[in-house]
C-alpha positions in Angstrom: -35.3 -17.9 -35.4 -32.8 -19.7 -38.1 -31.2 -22.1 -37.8 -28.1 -20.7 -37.2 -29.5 -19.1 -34.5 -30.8 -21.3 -32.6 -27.7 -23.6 -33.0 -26.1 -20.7 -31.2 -28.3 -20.7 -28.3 -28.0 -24.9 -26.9 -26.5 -25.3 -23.3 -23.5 -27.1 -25.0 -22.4 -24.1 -27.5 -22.9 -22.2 -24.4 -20.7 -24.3 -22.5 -18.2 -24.7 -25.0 -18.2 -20.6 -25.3 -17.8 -20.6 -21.8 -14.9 -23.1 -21.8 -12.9 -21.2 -24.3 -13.1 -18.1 -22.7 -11.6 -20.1 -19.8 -8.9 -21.7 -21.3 -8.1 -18.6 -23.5 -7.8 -16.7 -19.7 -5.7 -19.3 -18.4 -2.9 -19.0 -22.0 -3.3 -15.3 -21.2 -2.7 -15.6 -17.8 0.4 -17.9 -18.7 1.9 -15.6 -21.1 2.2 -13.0 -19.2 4.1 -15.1 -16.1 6.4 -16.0 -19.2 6.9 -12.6 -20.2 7.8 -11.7 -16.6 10.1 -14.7 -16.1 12.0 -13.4 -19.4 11.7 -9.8 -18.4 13.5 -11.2 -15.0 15.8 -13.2 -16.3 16.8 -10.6 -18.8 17.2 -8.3 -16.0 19.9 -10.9 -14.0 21.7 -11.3 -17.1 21.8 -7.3 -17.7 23.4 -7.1 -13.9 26.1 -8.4 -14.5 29.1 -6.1 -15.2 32.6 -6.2 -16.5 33.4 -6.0 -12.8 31.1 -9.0 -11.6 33.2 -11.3 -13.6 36.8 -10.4 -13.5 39.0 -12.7 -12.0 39.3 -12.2 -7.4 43.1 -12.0 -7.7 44.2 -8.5 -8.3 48.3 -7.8 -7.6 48.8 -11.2 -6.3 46.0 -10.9 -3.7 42.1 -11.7 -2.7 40.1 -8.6 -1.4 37.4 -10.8 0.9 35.8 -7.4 2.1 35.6 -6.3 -1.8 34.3 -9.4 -2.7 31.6 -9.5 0.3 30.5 -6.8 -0.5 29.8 -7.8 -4.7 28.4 -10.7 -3.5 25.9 -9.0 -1.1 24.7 -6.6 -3.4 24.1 -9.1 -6.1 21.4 -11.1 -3.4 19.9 -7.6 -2.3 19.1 -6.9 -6.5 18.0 -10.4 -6.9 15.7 -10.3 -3.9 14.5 -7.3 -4.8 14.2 -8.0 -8.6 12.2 -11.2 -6.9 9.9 -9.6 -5.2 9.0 -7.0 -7.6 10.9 -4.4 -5.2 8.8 -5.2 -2.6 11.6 -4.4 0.6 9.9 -6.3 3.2 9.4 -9.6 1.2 13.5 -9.1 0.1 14.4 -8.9 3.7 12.2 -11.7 4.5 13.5 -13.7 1.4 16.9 -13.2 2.4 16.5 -13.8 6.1 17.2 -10.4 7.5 15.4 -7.5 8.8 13.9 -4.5 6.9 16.4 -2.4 8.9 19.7 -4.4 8.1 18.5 -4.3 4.2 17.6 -0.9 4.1 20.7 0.2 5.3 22.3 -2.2 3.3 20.6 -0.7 0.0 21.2 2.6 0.6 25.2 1.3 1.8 25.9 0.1 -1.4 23.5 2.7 -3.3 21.5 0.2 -5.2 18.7 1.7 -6.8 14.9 1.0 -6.0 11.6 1.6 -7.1 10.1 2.8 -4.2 12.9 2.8 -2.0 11.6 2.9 1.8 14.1 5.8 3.8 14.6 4.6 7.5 17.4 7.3 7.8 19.2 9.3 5.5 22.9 8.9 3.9 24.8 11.6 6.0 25.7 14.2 3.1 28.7 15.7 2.8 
């Protein structure tokens, strides 16, 4: 055995192996989280539209309903962006049941992953 070898081979080389592979884990594992905190945050920035941001007044006048609604869909997609589209934790995110929100996502037709049907949208 040479040198080399057995140099190799000590508890403390092995430790130190063993603590690298750890730490390099741990950047990995940190990485990604950073990559899906951009990927998010890209996402947000990508949802809002022209018509997020115009102004409320239109003819003189404040739609509250209009605007309700706008604001509501926004929380559903960031819940649901949250939660990696998971409907349950959105609904329990946002304080409501899965019912209310379901009905709510398919009310305002915002797309899902893996959206869960409770009832259809009547067609027409």
């Amino acid at each position: 055995m040479s040198a080399h070898e057995s140099k190799l081979m000590t508890p403390e080389t092995v430790q130190e192996t063993r603590l690298f592979a750890f730490h390099t884990e741990g950047i990995k594992t940190l990485l990604t989280r950073i990559i899906d905190e951009i990927d998010a945050l890209t996402e947000i920035a990508s949802m809002t539209s022209k018509t997020e941001v115009e102004p409320l007044m239109q003819d003189g006048s404040i739609n509250m309903y209009a605007e309700v609604r706008r604001f509501e869909s926004a929380l559903i997609r960031q819940a649901l962006m949250l939660t990696g589209g998971h409907q349950g934790h959105a609904a329990a995110l946002l304080g409501v049941k899965l019912t209310t929100l379901n009905s709510k996502i398919i009310r305002y037709r915002i797309p899902t992953n893996s959206p869960i049907r409770l009832h259809q949208v009547p067609t027409r």
